[in-house]
Structures are given as C-alpha cells and as structure tokens.
C-alpha positions in Angstrom: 0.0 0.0 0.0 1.5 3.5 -0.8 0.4 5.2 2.1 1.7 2.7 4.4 3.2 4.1 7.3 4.9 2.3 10.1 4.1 2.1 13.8 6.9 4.6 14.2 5.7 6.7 12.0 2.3 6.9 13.2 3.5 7.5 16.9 5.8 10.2 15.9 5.0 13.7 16.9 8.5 14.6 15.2 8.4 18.5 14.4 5.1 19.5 16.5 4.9 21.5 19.3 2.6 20.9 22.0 0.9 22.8 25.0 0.0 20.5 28.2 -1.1 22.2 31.3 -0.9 21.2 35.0 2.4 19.8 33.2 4.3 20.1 36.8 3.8 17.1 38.0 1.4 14.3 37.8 -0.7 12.9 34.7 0.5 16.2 33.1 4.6 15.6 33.7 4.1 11.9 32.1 2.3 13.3 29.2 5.2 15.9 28.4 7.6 12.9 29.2 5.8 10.6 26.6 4.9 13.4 24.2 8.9 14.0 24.6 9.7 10.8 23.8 7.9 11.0 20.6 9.6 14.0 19.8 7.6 16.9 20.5 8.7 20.1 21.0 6.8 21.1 24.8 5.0 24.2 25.9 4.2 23.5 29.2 1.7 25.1 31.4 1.2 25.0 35.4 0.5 27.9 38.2 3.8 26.5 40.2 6.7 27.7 38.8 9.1 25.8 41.3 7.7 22.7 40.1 8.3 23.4 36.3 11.3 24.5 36.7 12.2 21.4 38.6 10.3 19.0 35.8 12.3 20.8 33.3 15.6 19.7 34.7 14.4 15.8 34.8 13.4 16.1 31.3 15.6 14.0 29.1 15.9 17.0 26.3 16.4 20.7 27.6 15.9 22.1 23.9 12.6 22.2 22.5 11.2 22.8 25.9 9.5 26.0 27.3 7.7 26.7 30.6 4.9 29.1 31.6 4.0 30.0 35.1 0.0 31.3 35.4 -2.8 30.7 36.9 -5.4 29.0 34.3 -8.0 30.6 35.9 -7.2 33.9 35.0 -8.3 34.7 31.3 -6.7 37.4 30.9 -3.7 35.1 31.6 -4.4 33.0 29.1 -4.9 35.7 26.8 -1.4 36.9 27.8 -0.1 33.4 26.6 -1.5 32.9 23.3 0.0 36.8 22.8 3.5 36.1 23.5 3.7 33.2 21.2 3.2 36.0 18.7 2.4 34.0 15.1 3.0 30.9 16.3 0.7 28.0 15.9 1.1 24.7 18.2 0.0 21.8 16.7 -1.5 19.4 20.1 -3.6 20.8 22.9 -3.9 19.1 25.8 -6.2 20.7 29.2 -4.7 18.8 32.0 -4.8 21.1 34.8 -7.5 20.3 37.1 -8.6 21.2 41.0 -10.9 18.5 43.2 -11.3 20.3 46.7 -13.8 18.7 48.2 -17.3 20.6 49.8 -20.5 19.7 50.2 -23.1 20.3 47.8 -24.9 23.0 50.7 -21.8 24.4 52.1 -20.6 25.5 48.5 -20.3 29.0 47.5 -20.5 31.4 44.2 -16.8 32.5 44.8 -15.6 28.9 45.4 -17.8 27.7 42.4 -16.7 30.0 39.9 -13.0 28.9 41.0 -13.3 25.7 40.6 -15.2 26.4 37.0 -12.7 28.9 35.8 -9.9 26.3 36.4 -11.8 23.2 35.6 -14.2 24.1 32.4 -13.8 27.7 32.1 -9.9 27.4 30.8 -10.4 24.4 29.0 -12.8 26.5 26.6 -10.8 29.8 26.2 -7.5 27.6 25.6 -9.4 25.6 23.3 -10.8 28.7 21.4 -7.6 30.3 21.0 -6.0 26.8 20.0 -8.5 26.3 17.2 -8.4 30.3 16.2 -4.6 29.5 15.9 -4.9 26.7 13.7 -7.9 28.2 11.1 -5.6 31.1 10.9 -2.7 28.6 10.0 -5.3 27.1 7.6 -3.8 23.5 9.2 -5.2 20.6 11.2 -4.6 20.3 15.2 -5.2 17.8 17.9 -6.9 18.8 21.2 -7.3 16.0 24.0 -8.9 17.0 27.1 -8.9 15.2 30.5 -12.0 14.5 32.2 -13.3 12.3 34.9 -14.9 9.0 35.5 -16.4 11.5 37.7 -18.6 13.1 34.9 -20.1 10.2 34.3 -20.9 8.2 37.3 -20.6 10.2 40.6 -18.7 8.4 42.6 -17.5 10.3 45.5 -19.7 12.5 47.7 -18.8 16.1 48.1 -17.9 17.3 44.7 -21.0 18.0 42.9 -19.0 21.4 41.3 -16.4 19.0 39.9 -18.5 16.8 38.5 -20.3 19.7 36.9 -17.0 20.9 35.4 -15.9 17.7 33.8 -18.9 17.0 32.4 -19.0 20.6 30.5 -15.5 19.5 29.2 -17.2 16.3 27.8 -19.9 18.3 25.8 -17.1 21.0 24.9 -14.9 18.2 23.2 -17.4 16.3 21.3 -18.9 20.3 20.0 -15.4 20.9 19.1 -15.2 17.5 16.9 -18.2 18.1 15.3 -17.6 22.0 14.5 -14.6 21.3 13.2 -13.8 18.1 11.9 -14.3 18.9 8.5 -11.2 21.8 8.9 -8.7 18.6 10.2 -9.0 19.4 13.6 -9.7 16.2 16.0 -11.0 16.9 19.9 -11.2 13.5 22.2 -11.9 13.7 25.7 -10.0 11.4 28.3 -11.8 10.4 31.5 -9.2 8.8 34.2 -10.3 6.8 37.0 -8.7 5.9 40.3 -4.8 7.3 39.3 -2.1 7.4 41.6 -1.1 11.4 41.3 0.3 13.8 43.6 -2.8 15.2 44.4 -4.4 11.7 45.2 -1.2 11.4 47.9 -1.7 14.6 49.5 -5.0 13.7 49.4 -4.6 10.6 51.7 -2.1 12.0 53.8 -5.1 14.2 54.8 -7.2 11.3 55.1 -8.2 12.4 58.8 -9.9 15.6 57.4 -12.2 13.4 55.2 -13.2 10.4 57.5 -15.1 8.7 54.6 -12.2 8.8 52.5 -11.0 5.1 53.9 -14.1 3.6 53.0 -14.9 5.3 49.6 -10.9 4.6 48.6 -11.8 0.3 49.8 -15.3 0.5 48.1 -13.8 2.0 45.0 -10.9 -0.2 44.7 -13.1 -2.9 45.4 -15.3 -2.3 42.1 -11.9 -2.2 39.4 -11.7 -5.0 37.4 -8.3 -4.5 37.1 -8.3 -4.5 41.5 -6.0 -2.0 41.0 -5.4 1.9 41.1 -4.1 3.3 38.0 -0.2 5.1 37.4 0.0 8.4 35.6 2.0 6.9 32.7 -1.1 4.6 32.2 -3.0 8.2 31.3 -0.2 9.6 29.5 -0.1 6.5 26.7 -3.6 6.8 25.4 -3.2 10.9 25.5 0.0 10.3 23.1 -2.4 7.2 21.0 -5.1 9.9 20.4 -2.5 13.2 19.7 -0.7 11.1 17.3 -1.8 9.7 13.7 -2.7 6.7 15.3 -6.1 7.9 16.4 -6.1 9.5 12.9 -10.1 8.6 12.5 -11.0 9.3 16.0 -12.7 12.4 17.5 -15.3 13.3 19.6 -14.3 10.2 21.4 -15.3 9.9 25.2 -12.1 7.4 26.5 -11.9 5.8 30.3 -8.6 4.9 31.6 -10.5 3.8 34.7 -9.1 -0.2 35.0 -12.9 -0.8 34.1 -14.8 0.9 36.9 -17.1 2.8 34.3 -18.4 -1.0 33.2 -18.1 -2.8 36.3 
C-alpha cells in the first residue's frame, strides 16, 4: 500500500509543538515525558513555577522545551499566553490542569464555584478557542485532547458535585469541538481517568483524617476495578500520546476511560 506508514511513523509527533497544562507534575509531567519521547517540542503550562522548573531539569531534552507559570483561571492570563507566542501556531492541545477540593453540595459558595469552574471548564474553553483560532488562521489541522473524569459520568465520591459539573462541560465541549470542526482537520477526544495514583491523590490521603469517609470510599472503590488495581499516571499519559498522534487519525469526539474498568463494572 503506498500510504503505508509504520508504527513509528504513526506515533511520531516529530516536528510539532505541543501545550499541556498542569504539566508540573502528575498525569500532566508523564504526558510531556511521553509526548517527549515521541519527539515533540513542549510548551508546558502550570500555576507552580518551582515545580516546572524542577520537571524541566528531569526532562531528558532541555531544547525544545519552554515553561509558563499562570494561573489557568485567569483569562486574561491565558490571553497573555496565546500573545506572547506571537504567530506561532502549536500543533496538540492538551487541558490537564485540574482542582478537586472537596465541599459539600450545601456548604458551596459562588466564589468557590466559579473557582473551581474557571480552572476546571472555564480554561479548557478559552484555551481551546484560541487553539482552534490558531490553527484556522494557519489554515492546518490540530489535535486537542482534554482530561475528564470518570467522575462526569458516574458520581462516585460524595462532596464534589462542582467537579462533576466541570468535567462534564469538558465532555460536551470536546465532542462540540469534533463536530464544528472536523471537516477543517481538527480532531477533539476527551480522556476520562479513573482511580490514578497522582500527587494530588497522595496529599489527598495523607489528609485522610480531614475526610473520614475517604477510607471507605478509597476500599469501596478499589473494590469495584476490574483490574483490583489503582491506576499510574504513565497509564494516562499512553492513550493521551495514542489519540494526539496519527494513530487515532479517525478518531474524534471520542469519550475514553482509563479507569481499570470501573465505568463497566
């Protein structure tokens, strides 16, 4: 067949440039390390500058590699981005950055709803809208991959009603993106991890004495996996590089669990 290509081909992402966010640490350091690997040039986002710069230093290849410290849910911040890139046009979005803090449904606020929203939906749309803006302009194709949640799908953990909210607007948001603009090359997929063993998740359970139920919601849930076990970062960070590479060539408005089966258990 003349338009063979091979596996490595199809994996590459030699000569792109992507922008991950909550690239620090986590699910978003082991996308930029995988995304790396396949030879893409990183523009990575995150409000802790300390972290990036320490992410930056582990990274395998220094060159090809800038950093950004802002806070996602400030739009004029992101506005601020897109500007200083001047004419340039990235090739891959990815919307990693993501906050859980947990609150009752009663007990929530407007001011602590609209900051979990700007950071969780909010920033995934304006990045998103300047990402596709970028790429009509550059009359090209692009690849957006957002993270979501199990979450948005099957509420699973009491107390955050606002993030379940958020992720599923970035569900709706992805597969409106794949269908607006499909037909001008531009793919959207939406990721929805389960149970994965981040950062956050350890702080989390270090804290475990402020959230009593915590213990039994972390046995019931673990419980419930298939796979009886909780998921690793990398695990994420594979099927993010599968769907921003020419792999998932034919995919978009695609809804994808890396949950270890909870979602059809």
């Amino acid at each position: 067949m003349a338009d063979f290509q091979s596996i490595q081909q199809l994996i590459s992402l030699e000569g792109k440039t992507a922008v991950i966010t909550g690239a620090a640490a986590g699910m978003g350091a082991a996308i930029a390390r995988r995304f790396q690997e396949a030879g893409a040039n990183l523009l990575l986002i995150d409000v802790n500058q300390e972290g990036l710069d320490a992410f930056r230093a582990e990274l395998a290849e220094k060159d090809g590699v800038r950093t950004f410290a802002f806070d996602l849910g400030d739009k004029a911040a992101i506005d601020d981005f897109w500007a200083g890139l001047g004419e340039e046009s990235p090739d891959i979005l990815v919307n990693n950055a993501g906050i859980y803090p947990f609150r009752d449904f009663l007990d929530t606020d407007e001011a602590f709803v609209r900051n979990v929203f700007d950071i969780n939906l909010h920033a995934v749309y304006w990045m998103c809208q300047d990402f596709v803006r970028r790429r009509r302009q550059a009359k090209a194709g692009g690849t957006i991959v957002n993270i979501a949640s199990i979450e948005a799908q099957l509420p699973f953990k009491e107390g955050l009603a606002h993030y379940t909210v958020g992720k599923a607007g970035v569900i709706a948001l992805t597969r409106a993106l794949a269908r607006d603009y499909g037909k001008k090359g531009i793919r959207a997929n939406v990721v929805l991890p389960g149970g994965i063993l981040t950062e956050g998740a350890k702080a989390v359970a270090k804290d475990v004495w402020k959230h009593p139920g915590l213990i039994k919601d972390g046995y019931d849930f673990k419980q419930r996996l298939p796979l009886g076990r909780i998921g690793q970062p990398d695990e994420v960070a594979r099927m993010v590089l599968v769907l921003a590479s020419d792999l998932a060539a034919y995919v978009t408005g695609a809804v994808v669990p890396v949950d270890g089966g909870f979602l059809s258990a």
